[in-house]
N, C-alpha and C positions, 0 to 999 in steps of 0.2 A: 337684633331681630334679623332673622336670616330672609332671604327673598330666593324662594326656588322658581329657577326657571326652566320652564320645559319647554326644548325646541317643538316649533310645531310651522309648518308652512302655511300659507295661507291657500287654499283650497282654489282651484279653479272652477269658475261657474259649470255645474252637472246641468248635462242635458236630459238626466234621467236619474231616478231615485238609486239612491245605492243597493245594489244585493249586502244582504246578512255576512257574507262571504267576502263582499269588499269594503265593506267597513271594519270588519277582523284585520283586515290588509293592512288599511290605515292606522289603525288602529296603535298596531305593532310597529309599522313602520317610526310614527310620531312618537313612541314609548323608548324605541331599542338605545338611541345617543345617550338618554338618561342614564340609564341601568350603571354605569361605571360607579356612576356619584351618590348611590343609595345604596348603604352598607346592607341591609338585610338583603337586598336580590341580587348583589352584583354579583356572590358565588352559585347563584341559583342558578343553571341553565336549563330548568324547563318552564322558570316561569312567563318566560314569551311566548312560549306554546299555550299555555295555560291562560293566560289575558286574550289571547287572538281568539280561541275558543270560549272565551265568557263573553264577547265584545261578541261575538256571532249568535250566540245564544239567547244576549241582550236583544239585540235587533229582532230577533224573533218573536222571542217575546211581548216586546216592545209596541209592536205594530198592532199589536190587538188587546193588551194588555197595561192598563195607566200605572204602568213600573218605577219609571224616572222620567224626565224632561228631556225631550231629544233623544229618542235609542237608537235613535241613526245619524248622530251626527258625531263621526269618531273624535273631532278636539272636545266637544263634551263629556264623553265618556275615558279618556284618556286625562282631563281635568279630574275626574272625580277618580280616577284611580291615583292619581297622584296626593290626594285630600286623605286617602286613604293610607298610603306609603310613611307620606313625610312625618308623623305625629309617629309611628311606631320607631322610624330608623332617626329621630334626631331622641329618642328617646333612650335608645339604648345607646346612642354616642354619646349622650353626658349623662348615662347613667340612673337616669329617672326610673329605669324599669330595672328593678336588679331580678330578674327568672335564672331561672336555669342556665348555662352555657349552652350558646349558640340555639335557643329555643328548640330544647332536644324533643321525643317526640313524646316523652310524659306529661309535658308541661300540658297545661288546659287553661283554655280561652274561653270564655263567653260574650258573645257580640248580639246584643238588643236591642229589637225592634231591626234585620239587617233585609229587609226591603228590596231593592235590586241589587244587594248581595255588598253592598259599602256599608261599611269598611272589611265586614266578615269574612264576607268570598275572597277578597286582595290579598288580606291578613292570610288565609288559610296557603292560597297559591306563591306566596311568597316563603312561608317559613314550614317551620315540620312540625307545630304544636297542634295536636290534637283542640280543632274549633269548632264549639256549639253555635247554631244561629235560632236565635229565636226569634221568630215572625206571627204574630195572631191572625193574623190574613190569609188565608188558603191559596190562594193563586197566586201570591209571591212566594208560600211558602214552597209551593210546588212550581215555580220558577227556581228557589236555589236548589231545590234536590234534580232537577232537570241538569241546570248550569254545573253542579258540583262534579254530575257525573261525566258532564262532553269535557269538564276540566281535567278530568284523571284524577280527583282527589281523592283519596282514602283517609284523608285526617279530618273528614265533616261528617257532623250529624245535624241534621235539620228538625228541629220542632216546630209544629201548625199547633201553638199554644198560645198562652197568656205568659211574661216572664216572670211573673206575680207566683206562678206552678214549681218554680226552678229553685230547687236547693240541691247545694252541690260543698265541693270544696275548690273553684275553681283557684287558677294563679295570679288569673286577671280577665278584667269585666271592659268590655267596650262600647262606648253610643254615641253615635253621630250625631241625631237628630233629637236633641233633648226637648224633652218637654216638658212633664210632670218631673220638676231635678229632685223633690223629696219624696215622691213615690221609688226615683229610681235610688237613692239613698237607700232606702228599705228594701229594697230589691237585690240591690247587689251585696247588702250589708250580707241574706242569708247564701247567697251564691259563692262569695269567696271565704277563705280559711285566712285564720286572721295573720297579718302580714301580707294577705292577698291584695292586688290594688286595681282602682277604677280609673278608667281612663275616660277623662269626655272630650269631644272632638266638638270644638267652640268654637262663635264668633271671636274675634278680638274686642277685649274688654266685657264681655257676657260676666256675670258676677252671680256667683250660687248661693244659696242660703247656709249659712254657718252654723247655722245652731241646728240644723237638719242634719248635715254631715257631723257635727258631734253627738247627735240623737242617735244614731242610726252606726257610733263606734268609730267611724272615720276619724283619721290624723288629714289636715290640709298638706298639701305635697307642692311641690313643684308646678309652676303653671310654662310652658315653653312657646312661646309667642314665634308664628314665623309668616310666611307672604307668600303666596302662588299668583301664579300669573296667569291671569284667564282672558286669552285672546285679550284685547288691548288694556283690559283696565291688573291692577295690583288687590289679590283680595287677602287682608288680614285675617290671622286664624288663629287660633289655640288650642294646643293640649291642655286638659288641666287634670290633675291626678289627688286622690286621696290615698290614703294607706290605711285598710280595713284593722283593727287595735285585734 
């Protein structure tokens, strides 16, 4: 099991709430030392512009809008971008995700339920594959078309839908926040093209119904267990992957 660490300093007592603009600061600042160690962004050099600009967007958002937990507290929002990094680039180091080379910009993504924009929004700012976000909630979902645009992205499309609506041929299906795991069986079954694969972003040791992902076509895949570090405690996690038949 791998244990990612992300430098991060410990914040000196504010004598006043952060600007939108200086939490992007930190934001970036606490992110940049990483970037060498994570094979999908370390060739990327605009996606620190593109996190500084989501992280400000956040906050904006955030303060009026129940988006995520803390939008202004950048080791928070810097933790959940990293939740989001590490399951895609330990994926492609040992080969779990076999896409296209170098995720060119045919490939296509589907990221469900993507909420204040994790994993979707990271996923998109990081790589060049063309990424759907599906959101049912109206003012998240016009939170990530706001965010998408201060990011410079042109490889996002945003839907204010149900992902129940979504038939596609996607490459690969993404979800953070499981819930219904055999509604989303069914869901992703029609979204991806078979060989296509589902990726879910798990506690450690979370355990999905089996006989739903054979209902629903799915091959069991790979599960890649690994550890972030969130301010002082160790939090266990998991990718876990199917392969659509």
């Amino acid at each position: 099991m791998r244990i990612v660490k992300h430098p991060h300093k410990k914040p000196p007592p504010k004598k006043h709430r952060l600007s939108p603009e200086e939490i992007a600061a930190e934001v970036r600042e606490e992110f940049a030392p990483a970037i060498p160690g994570i094979g999908v962004v370390a060739r990327n050099p605009a996606f620190l512009d593109r996190i500084e600009r989501f992280a400000a967007t956040l906050a904006k958002w955030g303060a009026k809008t129940n988006l995520t937990a803390n939008p202004g507290d950048p080791t928070e929002i810097v933790f959940h971008i990293f939740d989001s990094l590490i399951p895609i680039a330990l994926a492609v180091e040992q080969k779990a995700i076999r896409l296209r080379p170098a995720f060119e910009r045919d490939t296509r993504i589907l990221d469900i339920g993507s909420g204040a924009g994790f994993p979707g929004l990271i996923i998109a700012a990081a790589l060049k594959a063309h990424v759907t976000l599906v959101e049912s909630r109206r003012k998240r979902a016009g939170f990530l078309e706001d965010a998408s645009i201060e990011m410079g992205l042109r490889n996002v499309q945003v839907i204010a839908g149900r992902a129940e609506e979504i038939a596609g041929r996607f490459d690969l299906v993404t979800a953070r926040a499981v819930g219904d795991a055999r509604g989303l069986f069914n869901i992703a079954a029609r979204a991806l093209h078979p060989g296509g694969m589902l990726m879910l972003y798990a506690s450690a040791g979370q355990r999905f119904d089996a006989k739903a992902a054979e209902a629903a076509s799915f091959d069991a895949g790979p599960t890649i267990p690994y550890e972030l570090r969130h301010r002082r405690e160790v939090v266990p996690r998991a990718a876990v992957f199917w392969t659509r038949r």
